[in-house]
NUTORDREN-853018 format. One line per 10 residues: their letters; for each residue x, y, z of N, C-alpha, C, O. Coordinates in pm, 1 decimal, padded with zeros to 6 digits. Layout:
A) X/Y/Z/X/Y/Z/X/Y/Z/X/Y/Z  ...;
***
This chain:
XXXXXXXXXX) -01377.8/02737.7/-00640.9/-01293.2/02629.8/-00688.6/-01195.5/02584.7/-00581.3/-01156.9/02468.2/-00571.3  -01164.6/02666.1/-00516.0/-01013.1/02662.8/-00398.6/-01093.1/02613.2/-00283.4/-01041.2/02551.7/-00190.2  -01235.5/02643.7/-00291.5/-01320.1/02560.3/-00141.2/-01324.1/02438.4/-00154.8/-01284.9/02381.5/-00052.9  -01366.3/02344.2/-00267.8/-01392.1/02279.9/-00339.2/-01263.6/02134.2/-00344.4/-01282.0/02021.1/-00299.4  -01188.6/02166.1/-00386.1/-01069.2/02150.1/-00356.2/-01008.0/02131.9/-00245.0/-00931.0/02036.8/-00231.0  -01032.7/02221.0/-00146.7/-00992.2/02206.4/-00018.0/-01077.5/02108.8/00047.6/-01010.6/02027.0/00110.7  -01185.2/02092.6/00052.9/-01282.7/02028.8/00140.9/-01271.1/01879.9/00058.3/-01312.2/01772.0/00100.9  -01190.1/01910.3/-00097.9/-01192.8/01737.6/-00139.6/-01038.9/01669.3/-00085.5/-01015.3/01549.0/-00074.6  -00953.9/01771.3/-00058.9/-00835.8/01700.2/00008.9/-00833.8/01660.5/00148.8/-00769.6/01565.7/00194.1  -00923.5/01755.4/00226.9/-00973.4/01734.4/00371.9/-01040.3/01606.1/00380.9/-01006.4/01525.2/00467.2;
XXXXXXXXXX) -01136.2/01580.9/00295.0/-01211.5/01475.4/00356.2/-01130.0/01345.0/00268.8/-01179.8/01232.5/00264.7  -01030.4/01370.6/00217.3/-00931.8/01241.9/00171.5/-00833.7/01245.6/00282.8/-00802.4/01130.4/00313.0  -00752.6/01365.9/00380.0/-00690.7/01327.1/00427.0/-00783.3/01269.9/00565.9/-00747.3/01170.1/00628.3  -00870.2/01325.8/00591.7/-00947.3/01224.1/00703.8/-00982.1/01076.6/00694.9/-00977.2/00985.0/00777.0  -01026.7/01086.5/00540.6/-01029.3/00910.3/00504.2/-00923.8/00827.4/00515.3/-00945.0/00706.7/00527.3  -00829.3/00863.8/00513.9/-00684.9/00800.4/00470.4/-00618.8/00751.8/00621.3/-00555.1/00651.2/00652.2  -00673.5/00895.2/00716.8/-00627.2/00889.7/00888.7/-00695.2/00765.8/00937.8/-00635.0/00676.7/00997.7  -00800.8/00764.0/00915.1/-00914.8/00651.6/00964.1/-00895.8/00508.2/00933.4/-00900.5/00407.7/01004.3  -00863.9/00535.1/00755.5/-00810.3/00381.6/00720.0/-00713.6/00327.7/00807.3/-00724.2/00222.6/00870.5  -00587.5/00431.7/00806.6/-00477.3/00379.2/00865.6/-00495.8/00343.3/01031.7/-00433.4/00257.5/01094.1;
XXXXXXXXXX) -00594.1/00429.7/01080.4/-00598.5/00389.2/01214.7/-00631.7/00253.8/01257.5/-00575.8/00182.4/01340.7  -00774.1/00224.5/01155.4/-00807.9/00068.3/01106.0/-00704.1/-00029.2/01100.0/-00723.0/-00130.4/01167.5  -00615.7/-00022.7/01044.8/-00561.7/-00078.1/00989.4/-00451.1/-00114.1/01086.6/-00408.2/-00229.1/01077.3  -00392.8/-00027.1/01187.0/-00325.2/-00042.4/01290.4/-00363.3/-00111.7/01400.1/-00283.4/-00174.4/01469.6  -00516.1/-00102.9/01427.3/-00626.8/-00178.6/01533.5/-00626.0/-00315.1/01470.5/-00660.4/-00407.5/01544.3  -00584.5/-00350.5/01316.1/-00664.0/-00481.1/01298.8/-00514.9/-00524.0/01358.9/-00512.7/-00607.7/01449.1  -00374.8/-00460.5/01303.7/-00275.8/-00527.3/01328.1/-00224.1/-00563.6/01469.3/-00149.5/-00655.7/01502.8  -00285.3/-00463.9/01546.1/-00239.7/-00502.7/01685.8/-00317.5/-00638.9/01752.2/-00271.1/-00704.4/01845.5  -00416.4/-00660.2/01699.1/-00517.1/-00769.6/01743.0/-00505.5/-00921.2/01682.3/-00540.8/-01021.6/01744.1  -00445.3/-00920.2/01539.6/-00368.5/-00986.2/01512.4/-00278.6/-01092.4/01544.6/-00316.5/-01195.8/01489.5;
XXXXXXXXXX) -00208.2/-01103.1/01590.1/-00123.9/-01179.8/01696.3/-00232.1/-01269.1/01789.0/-00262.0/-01387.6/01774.4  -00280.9/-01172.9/01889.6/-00422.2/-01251.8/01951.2/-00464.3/-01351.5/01874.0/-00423.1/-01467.3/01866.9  -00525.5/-01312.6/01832.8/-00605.7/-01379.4/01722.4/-00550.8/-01539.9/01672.6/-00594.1/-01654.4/01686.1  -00449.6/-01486.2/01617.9/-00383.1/-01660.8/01540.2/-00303.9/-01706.9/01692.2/-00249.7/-01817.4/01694.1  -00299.8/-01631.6/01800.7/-00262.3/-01733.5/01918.9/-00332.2/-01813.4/01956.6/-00292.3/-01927.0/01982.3  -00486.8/-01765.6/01973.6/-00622.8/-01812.3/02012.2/-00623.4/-01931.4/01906.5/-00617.9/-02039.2/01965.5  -00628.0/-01943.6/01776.5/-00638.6/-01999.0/01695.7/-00522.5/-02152.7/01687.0/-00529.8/-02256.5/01621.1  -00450.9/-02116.1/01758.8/-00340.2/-02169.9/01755.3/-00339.4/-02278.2/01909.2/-00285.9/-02389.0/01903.2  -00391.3/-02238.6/02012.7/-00430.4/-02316.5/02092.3/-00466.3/-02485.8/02141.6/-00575.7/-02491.2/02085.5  -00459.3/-02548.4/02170.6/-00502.2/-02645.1/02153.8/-00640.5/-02667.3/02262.3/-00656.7/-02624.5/02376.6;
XXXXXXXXXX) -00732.4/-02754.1/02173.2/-00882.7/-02769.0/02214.9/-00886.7/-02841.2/02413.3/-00869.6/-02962.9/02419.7  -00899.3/-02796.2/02497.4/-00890.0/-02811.2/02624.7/-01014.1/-02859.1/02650.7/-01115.7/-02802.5/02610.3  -01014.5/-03012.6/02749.5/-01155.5/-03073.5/02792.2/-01097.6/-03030.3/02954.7/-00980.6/-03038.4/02992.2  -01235.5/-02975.2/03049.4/-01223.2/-02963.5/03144.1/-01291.6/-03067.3/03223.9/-01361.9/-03157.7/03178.8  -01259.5/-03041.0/03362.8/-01309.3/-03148.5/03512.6/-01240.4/-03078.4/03612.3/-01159.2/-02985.9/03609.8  -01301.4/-03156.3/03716.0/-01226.6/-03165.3/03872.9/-01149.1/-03266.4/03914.9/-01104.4/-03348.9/03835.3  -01128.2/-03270.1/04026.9/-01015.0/-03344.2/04058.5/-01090.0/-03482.9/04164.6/-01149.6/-03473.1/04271.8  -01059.5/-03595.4/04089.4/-01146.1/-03727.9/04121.5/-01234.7/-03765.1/03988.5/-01299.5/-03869.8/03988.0  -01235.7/-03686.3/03888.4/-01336.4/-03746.5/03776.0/-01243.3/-03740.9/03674.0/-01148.7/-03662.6/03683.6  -01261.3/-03839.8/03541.2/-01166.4/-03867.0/03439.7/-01228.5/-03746.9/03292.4/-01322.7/-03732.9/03214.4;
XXXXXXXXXX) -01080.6/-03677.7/03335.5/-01165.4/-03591.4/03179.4/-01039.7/-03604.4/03033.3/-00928.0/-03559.8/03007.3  -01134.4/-03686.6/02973.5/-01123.2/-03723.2/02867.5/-01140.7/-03641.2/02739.5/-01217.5/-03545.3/02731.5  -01020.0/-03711.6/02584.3/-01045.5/-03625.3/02455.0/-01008.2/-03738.2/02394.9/-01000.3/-03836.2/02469.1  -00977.5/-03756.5/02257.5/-00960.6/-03846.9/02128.1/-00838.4/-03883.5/02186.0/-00820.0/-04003.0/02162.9  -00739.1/-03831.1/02256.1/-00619.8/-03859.1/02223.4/-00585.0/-03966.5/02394.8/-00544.3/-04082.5/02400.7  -00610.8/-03897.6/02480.1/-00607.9/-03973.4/02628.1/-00689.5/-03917.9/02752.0/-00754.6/-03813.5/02747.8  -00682.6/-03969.0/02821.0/-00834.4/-03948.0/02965.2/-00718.7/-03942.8/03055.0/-00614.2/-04004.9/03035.3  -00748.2/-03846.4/03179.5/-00665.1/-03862.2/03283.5/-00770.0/-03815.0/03426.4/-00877.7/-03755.8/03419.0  -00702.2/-03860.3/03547.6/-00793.3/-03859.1/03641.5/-00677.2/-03823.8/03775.5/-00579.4/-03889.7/03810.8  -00729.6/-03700.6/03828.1/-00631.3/-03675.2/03923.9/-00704.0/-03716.6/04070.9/-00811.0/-03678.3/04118.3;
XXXXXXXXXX) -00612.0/-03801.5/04118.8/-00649.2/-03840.5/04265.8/-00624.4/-03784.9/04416.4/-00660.6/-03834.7/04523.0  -00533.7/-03637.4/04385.5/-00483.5/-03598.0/04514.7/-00382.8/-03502.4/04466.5/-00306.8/-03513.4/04370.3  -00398.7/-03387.3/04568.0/-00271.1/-03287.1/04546.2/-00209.8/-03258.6/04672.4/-00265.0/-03197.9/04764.1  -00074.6/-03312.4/04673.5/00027.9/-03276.2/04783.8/00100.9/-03142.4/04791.0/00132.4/-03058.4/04706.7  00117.2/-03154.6/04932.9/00244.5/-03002.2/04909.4/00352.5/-03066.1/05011.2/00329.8/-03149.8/05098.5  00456.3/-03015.1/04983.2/00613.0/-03036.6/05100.3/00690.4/-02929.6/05094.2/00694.4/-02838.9/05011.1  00747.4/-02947.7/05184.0/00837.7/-02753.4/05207.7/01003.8/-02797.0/05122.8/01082.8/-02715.1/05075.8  01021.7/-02975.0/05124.9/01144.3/-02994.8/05094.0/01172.5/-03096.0/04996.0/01079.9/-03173.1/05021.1  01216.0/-03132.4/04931.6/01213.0/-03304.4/04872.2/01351.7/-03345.7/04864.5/01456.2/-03284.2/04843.5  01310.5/-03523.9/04897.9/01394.7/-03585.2/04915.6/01508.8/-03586.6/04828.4/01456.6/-03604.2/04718.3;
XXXXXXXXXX) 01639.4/-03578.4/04809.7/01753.3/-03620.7/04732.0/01708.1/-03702.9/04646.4/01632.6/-03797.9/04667.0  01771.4/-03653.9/04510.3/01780.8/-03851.0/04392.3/01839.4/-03904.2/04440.1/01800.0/-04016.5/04471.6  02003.2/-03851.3/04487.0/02074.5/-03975.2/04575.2/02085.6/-03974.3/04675.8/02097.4/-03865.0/04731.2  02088.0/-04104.2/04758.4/02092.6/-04139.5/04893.3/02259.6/-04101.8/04961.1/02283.8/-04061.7/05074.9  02360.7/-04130.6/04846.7/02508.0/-04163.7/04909.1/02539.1/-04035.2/05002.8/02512.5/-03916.1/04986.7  02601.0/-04099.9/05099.7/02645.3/-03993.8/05176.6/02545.8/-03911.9/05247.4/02581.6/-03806.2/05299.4  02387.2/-03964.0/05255.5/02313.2/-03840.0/05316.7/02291.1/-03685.0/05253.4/02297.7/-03586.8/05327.2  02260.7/-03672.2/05090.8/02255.9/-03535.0/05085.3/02091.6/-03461.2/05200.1/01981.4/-03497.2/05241.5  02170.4/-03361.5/05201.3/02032.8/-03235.4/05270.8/01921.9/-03242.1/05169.3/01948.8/-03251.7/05049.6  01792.8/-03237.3/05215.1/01677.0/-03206.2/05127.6/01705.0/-03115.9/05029.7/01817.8/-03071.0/05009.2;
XXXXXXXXXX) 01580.7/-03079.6/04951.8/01619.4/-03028.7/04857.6/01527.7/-02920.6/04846.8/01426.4/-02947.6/04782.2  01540.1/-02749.9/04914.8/01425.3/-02721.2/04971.3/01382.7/-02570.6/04881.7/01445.2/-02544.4/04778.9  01284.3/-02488.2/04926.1/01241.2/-02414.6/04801.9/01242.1/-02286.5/04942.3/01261.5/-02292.9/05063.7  01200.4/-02145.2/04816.7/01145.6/-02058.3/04924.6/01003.4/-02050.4/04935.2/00939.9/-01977.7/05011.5  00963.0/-02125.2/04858.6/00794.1/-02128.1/04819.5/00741.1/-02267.8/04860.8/00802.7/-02336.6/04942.1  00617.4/-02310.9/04798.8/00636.7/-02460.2/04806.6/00645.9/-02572.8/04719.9/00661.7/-02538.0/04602.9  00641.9/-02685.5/04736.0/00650.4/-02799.3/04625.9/00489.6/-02828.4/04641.8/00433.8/-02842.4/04750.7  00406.3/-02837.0/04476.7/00281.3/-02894.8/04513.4/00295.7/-03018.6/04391.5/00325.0/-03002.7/04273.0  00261.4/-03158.8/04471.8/00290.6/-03263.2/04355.8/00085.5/-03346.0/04385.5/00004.2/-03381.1/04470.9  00110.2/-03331.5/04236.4/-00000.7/-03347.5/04179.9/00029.6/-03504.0/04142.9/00127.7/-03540.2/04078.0;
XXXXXXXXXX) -00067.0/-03587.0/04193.1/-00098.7/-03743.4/04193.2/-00199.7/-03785.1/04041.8/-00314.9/-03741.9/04036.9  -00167.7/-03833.9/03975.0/-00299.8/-03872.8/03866.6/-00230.4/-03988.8/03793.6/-00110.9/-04018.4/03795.6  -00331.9/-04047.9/03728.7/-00373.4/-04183.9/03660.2/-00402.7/-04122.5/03518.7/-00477.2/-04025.3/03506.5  -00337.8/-04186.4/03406.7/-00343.0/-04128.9/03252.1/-00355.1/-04254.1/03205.2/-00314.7/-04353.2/03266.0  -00428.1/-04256.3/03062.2/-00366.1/-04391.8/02975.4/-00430.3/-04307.9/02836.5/-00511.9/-04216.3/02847.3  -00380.0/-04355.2/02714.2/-00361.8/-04372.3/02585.9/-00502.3/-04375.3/02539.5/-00581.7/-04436.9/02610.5  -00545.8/-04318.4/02431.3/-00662.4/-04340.5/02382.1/-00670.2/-04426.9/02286.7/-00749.4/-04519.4/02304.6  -00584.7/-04422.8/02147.1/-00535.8/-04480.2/02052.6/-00420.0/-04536.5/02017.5/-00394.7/-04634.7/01947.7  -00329.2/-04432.9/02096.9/-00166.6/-04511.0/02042.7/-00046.1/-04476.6/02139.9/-00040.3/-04362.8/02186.5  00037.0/-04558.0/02167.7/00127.9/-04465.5/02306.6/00133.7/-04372.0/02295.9/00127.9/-04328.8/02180.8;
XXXXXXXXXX) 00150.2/-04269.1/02418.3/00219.0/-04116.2/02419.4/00277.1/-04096.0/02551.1/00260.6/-04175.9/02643.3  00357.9/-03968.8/02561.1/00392.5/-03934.6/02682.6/00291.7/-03753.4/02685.1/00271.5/-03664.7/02602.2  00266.3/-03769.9/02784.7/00197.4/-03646.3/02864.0/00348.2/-03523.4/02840.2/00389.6/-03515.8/02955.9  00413.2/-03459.7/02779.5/00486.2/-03381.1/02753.7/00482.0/-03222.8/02820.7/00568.1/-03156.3/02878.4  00330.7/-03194.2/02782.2/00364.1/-03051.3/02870.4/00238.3/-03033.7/02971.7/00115.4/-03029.6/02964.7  00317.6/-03027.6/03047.9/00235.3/-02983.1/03192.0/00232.6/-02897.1/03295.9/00311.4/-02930.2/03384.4  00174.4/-02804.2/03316.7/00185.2/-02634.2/03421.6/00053.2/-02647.5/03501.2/-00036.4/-02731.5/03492.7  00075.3/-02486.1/03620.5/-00049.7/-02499.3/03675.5/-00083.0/-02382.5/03639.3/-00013.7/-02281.1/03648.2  -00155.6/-02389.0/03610.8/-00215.3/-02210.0/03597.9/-00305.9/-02185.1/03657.0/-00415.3/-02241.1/03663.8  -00233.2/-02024.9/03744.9/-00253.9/-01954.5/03892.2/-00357.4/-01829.4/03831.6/-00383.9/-01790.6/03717.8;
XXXXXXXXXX) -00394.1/-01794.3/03948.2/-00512.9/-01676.7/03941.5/-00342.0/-01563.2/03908.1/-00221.1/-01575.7/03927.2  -00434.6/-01462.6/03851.6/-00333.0/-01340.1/03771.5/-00272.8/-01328.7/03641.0/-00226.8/-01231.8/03580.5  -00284.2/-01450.1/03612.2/-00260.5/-01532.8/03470.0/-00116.2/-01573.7/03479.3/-00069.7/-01576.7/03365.4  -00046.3/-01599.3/03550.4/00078.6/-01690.4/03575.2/00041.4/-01860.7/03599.4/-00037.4/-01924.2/03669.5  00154.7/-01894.3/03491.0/00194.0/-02053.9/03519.6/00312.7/-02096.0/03515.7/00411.6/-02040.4/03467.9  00300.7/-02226.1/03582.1/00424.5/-02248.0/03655.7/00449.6/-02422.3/03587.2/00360.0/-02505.4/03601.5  00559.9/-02451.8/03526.6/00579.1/-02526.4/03450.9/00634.7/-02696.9/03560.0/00703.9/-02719.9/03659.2  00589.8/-02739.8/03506.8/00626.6/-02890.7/03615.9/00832.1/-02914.2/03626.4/00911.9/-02875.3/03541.2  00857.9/-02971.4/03728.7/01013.1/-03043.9/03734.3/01031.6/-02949.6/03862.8/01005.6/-02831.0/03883.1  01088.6/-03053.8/03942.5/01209.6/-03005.5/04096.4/01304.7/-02960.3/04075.4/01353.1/-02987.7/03965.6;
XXXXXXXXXX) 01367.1/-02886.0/04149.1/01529.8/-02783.5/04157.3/01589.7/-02919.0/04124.7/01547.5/-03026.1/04168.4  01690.2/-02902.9/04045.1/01819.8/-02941.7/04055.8/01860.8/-03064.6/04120.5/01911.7/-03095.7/04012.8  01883.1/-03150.3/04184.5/01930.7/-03296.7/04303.6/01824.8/-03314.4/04357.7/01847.1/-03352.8/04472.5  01685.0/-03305.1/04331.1/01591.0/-03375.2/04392.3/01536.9/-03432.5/04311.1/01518.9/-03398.9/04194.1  01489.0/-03571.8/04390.8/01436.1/-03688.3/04300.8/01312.2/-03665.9/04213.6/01215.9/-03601.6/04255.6  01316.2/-03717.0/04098.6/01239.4/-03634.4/03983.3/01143.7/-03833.8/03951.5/01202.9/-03940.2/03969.7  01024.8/-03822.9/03913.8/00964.5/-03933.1/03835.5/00970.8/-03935.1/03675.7/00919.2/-03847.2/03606.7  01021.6/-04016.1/03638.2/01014.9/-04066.6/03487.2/00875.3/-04039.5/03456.9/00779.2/-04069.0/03527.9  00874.0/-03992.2/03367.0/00689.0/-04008.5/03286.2/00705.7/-04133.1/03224.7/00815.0/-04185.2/03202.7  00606.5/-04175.8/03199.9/00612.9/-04347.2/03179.0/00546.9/-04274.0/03018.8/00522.7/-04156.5/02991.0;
XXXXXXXXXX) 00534.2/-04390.7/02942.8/00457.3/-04411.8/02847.7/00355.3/-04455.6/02809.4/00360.5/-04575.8/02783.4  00215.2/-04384.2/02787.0/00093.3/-04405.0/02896.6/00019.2/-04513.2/02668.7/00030.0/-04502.3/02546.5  -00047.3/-04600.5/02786.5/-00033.5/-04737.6/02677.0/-00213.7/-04701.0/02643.4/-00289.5/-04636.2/02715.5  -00237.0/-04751.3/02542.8/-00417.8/-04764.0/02521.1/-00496.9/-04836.8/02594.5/-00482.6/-04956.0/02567.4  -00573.4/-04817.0/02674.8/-00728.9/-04921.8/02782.0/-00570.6/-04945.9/02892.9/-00560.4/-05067.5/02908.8  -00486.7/-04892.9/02946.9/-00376.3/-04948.1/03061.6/-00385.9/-04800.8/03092.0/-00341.4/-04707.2/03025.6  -00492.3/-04797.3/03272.8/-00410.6/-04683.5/03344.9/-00285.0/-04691.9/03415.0/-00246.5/-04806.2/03439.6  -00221.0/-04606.8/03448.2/-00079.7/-04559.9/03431.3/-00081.6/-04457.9/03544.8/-00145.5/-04354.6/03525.1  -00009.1/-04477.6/03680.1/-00009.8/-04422.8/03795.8/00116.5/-04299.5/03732.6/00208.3/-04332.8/03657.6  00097.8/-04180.7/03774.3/00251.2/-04083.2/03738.0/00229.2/-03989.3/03839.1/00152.4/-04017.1/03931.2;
XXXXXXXXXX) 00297.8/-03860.8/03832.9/00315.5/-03714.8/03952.6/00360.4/-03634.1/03837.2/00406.5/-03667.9/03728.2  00333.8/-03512.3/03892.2/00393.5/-03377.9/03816.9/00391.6/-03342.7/03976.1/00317.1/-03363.7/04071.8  00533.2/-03267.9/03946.8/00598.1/-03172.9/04047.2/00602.2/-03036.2/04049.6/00636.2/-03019.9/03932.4  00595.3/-02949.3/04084.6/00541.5/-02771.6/04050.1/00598.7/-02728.8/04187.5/00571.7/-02780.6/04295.8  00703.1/-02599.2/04158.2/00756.1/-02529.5/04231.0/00646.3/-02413.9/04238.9/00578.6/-02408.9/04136.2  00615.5/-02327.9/04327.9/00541.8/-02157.2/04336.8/00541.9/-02156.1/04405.5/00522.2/-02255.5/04475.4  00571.4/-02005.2/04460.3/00497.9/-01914.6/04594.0/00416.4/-01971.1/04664.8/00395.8/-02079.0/04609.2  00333.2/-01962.1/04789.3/00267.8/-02030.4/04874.0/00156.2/-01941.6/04814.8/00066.3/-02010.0/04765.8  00135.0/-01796.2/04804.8/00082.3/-01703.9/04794.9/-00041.9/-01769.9/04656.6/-00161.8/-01746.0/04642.8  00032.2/-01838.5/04591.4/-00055.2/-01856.2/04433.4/-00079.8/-01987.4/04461.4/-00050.4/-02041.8/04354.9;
XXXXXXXXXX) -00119.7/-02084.5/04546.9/-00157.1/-02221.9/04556.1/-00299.5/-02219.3/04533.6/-00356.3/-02286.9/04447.8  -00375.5/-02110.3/04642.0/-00505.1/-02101.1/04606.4/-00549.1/-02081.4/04480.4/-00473.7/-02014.5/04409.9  -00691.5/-02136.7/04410.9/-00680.2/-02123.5/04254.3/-00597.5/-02209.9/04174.0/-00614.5/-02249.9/04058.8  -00509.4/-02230.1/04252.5/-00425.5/-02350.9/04089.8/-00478.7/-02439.6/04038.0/-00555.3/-02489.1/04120.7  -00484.0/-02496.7/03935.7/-00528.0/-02563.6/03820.2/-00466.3/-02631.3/03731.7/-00420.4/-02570.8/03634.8  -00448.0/-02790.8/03744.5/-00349.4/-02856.4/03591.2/-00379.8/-02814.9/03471.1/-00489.0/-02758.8/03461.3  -00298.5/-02828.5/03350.3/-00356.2/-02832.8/03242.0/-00204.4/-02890.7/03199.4/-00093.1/-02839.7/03186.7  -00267.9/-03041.5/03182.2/-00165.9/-03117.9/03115.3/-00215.2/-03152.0/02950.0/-00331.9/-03146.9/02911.2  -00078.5/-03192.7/02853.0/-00118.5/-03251.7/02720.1/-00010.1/-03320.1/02667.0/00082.5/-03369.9/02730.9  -00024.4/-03320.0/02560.4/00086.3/-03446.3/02493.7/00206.2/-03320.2/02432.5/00324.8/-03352.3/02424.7;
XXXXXXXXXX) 00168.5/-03203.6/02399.1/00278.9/-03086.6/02373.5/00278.1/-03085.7/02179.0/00174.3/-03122.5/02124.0  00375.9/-03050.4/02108.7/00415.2/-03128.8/01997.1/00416.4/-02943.3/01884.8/00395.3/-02825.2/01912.3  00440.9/-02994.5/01803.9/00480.0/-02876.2/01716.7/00368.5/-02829.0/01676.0/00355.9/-02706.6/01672.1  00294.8/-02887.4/01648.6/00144.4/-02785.4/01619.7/00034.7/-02794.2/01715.9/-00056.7/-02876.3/01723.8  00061.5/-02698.1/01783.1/-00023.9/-02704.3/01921.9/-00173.7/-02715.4/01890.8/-00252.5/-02768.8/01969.0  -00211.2/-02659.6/01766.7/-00362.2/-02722.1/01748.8/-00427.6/-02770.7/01702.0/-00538.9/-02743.8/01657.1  -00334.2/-02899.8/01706.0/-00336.3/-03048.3/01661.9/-00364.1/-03124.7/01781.7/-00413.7/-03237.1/01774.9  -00325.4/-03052.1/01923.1/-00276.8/-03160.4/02018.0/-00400.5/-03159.4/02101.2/-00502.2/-03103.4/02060.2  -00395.6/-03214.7/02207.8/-00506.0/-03170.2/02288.2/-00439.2/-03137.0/02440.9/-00320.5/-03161.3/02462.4  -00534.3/-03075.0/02551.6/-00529.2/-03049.3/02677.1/-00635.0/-03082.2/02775.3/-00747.6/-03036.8/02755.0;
XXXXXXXXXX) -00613.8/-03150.9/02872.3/-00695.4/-03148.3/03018.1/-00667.1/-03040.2/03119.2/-00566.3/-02998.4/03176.2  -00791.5/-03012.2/03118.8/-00802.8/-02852.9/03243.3/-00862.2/-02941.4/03350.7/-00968.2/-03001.7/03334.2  -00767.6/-02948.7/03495.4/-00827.1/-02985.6/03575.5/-00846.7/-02904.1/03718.1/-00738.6/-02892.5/03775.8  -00917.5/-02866.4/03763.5/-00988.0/-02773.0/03893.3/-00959.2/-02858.6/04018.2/-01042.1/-02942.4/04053.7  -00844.9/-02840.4/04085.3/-00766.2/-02898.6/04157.3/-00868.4/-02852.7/04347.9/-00826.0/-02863.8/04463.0  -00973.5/-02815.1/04307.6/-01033.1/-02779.3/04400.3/-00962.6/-02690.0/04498.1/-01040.4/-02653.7/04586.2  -00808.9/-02630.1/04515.6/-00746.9/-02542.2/04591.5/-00804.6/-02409.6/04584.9/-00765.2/-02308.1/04527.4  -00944.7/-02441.1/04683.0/-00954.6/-02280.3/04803.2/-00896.8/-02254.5/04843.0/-00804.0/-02329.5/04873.3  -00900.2/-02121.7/04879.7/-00839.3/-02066.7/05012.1/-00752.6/-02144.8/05121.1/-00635.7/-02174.9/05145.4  -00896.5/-02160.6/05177.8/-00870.2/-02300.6/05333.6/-00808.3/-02414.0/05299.5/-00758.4/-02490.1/05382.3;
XXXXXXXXXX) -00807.6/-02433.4/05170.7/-00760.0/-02598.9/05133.5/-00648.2/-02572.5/05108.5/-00565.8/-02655.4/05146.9  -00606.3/-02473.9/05049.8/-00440.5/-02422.9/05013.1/-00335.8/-02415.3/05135.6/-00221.0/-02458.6/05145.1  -00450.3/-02316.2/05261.7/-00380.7/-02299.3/05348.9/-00345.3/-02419.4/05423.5/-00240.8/-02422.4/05488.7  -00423.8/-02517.1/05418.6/-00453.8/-02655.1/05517.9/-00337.0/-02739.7/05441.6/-00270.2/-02816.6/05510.7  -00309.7/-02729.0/05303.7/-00162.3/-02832.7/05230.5/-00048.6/-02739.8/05304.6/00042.0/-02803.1/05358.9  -00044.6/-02627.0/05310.9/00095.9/-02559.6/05312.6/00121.8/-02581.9/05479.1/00231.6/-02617.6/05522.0  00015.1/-02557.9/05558.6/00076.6/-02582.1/05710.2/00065.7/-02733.2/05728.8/00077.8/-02776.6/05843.3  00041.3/-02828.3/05615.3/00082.6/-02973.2/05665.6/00215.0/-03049.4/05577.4/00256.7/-03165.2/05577.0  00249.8/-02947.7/05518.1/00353.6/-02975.9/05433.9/00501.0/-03039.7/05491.6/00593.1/-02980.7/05548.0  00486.7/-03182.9/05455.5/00626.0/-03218.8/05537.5/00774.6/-03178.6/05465.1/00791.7/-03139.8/05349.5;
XXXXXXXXX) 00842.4/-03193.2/05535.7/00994.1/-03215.7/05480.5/01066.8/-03335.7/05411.8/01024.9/-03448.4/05438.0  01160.4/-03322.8/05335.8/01198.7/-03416.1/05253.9/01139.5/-03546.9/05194.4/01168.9/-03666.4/05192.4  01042.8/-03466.5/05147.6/00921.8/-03546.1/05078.0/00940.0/-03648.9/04989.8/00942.1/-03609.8/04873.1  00949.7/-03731.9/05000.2/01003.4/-03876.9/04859.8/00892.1/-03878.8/04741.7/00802.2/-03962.6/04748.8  00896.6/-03791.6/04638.3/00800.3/-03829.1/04508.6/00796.9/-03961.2/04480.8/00692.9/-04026.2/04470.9  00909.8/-04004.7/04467.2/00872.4/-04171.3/04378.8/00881.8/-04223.1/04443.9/00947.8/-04319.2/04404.4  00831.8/-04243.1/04645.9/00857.3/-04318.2/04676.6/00670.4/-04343.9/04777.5/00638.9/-04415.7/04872.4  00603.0/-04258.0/04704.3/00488.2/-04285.4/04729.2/00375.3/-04323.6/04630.5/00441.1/-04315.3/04526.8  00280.9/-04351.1/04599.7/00174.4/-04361.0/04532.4/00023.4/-04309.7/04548.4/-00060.4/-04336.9/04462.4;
***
């Protein structure tokens, strides 16, 4: 009777260990899960072809780098505006699919799984995002501070942003930065670089 007994509480407390272990594995995975879910649907390309979704098409024409950028203001001659890493400004053409929007969030994401969110330090001249119209392309820049070290591999992934991220959409664009091509922007990288004063 006392074996009986024993071997029926044993194999309940093993059942019970197992559930709970279950049950700890589903919860840790969890989170994952409704992040993934939570995502917004990403159309990919390279850089020179228009990759398009329901909401807007964009087409990147060129990626710069500069060691410094120019002042917003001119008065008085301020000093550049300079980094310990570099400035890489990303050139592209956007327009509207259906109804105005602004392009809201935009990063590059680097090999290691780091990204690096667009806007210049502080007193350097910054571009307005325009308001990108339906069938009207729309010339703009995103600006991105990083390490020299993480240029190789970088990658846009711009979108419209908004409270329910998977509602919105994203463009993944393959900025073609090899190796050699990374190294070839950073040793031609000028000084006090004017964003809005090129195209």
């Amino acid at each position: 009777m006392n074996v009986r007994r024993l071997l029926t509480q044993g194999g309940a407390g093993v059942g019970g260990t197992a559930l709970l272990a279950g049950a700890m594995w589903l919860h840790s995975i969890g989170p994952h899960v409704r992040a993934r879910a939570l995502e917004p649907i990403r159309d990919g390309g390279g850089i020179g072809q228009v990759v398009g979704n329901r909401v807007f098409s964009v087409r990147v024409d060129r990626v710069e780098a500069a060691r410094s950028l120019a002042p917003g203001l001119s008065l008085g001659d301020p000093p550049p505006v300079g980094t310990e890493g570099v400035y890489l400004v990303v050139r592209l053409w956007a327009k509207a699919e259906r109804e105005p929007l602004k392009l809201a969030a935009a990063k590059l994401e680097t090999s290691g799984g780091l990204s690096f969110r667009d806007g210049p330090r502080p007193g350097a001249g910054e571009v307005v995002q325009p308001l990108f119209q339906p069938m009207i392309w729309t010339p703009t820049a995103f600006v991105f501070e990083l390490p020299k070290e993480r240029v190789a591999g970088a990658h846009l992934v711009v979108g419209t942003g908004g409270l329910l991220p998977q509602l919105s959409a994203e463009a993944d664009i393959d900025l073609g930065l090899t190796r050699a091509r990374a190294a070839e922007l950073i040793r031609a990288a000028p000084e006090r670089y004017d964003v809005r004063g090129r195209r």
